[in-house]
C-alpha positions as CSV (number, residue, x, y, z in Angstrom):
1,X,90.7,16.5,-52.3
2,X,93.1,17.1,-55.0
3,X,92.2,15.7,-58.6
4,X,95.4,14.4,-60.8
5,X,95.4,15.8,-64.0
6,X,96.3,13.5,-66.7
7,X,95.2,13.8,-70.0
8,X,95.0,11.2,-73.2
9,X,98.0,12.1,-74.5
10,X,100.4,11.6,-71.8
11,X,102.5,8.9,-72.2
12,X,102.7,5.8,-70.0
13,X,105.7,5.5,-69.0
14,X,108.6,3.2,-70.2
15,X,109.1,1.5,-67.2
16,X,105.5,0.7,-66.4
17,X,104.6,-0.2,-69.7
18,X,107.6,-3.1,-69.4
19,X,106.5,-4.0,-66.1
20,X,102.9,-4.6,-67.1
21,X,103.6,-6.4,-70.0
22,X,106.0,-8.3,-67.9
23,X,103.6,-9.6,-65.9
24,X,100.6,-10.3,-68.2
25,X,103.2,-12.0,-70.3
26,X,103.7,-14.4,-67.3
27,X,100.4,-14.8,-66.4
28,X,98.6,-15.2,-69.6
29,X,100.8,-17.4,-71.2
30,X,98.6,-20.0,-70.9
31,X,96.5,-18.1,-72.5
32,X,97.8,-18.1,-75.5
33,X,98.9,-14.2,-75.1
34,X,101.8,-13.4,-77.7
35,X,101.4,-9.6,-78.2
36,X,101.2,-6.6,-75.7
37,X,100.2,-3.2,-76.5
38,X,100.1,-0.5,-74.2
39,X,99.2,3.0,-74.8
40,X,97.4,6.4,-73.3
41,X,94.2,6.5,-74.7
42,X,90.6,7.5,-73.6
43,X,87.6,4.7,-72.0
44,X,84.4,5.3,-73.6
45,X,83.4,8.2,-71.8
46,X,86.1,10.2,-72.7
47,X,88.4,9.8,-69.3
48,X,92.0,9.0,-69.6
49,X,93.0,5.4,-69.6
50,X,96.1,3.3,-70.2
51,X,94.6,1.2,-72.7
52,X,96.4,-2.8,-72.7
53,X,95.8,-4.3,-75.9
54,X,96.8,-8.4,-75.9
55,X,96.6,-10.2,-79.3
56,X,96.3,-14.2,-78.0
57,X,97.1,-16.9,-80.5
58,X,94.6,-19.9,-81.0
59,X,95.4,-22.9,-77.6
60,X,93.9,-26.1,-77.8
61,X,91.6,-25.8,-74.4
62,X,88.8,-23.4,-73.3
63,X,90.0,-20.0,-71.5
64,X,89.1,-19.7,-68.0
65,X,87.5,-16.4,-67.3
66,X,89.2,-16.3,-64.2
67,X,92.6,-16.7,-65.2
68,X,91.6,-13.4,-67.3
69,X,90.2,-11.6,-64.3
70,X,93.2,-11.9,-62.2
71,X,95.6,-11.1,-64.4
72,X,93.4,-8.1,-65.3
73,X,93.8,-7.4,-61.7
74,X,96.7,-8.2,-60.8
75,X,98.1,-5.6,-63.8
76,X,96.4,-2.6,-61.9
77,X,97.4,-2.8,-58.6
78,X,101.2,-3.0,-59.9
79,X,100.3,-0.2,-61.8
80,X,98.8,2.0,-58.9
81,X,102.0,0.8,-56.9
82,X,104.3,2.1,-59.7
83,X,102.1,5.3,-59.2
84,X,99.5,5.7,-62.3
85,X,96.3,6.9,-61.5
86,X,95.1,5.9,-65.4
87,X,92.6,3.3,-65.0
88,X,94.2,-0.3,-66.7
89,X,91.4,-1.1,-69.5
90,X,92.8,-4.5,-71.2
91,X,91.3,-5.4,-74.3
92,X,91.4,-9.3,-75.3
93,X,91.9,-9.6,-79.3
94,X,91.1,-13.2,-79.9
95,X,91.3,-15.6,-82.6
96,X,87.6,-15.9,-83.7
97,X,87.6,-20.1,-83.5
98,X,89.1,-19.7,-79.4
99,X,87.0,-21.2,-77.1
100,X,86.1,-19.4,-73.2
101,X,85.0,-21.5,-70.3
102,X,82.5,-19.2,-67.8
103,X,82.3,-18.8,-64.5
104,X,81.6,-21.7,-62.1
């Protein structure tokens, strides 16, 4: 089986990177999402990632953990469609008073 070769520094591509914020944009409104980051970078052991960074503003109600995980989701299968074989690793920057609902 044939192994892609993509290294850190290749660069996501424009239209990906517009249809990923797109869609977390939509999704994670709620949320409180208002900026999207997305670069090539490297996971923590050193493989190739595209690397989502949303900043989310202070909302007046607990986040559910699920609304995160399907978003999360939801961003790397349109990435696979769109063909990148980078895993999606979305980072959450939160304001520090924001409240998170877990699991039920």
């Amino acid at each position: 089986m044939a192994t892609l070769a993509v290294s850190r520094e290749d660069a996501v591509p424009e239209a990906l990177q517009r249809s990923i914020a797109d869609l977390l944009r939509q999704q994670l409104e709620p949320t409180g999402a208002s900026d999207i980051a997305i670069y090539p970078d490297s996971d923590y052991d050193g493989n190739p990632v595209v690397l989502v960074q949303v900043k989310h503003r202070l909302v007046d109600r607990p986040i559910e953990v699920k609304e995160l995980i399907e978003a999360e989701r939801a961003a790397r299968d349109l990435a696979w469609q769109q063909g990148e074989r980078r895993f999606v690793l979305i980072d959450h920057v939160w304001d520090e008073r924001q409240k998170v609902a877990g699991a039920r």
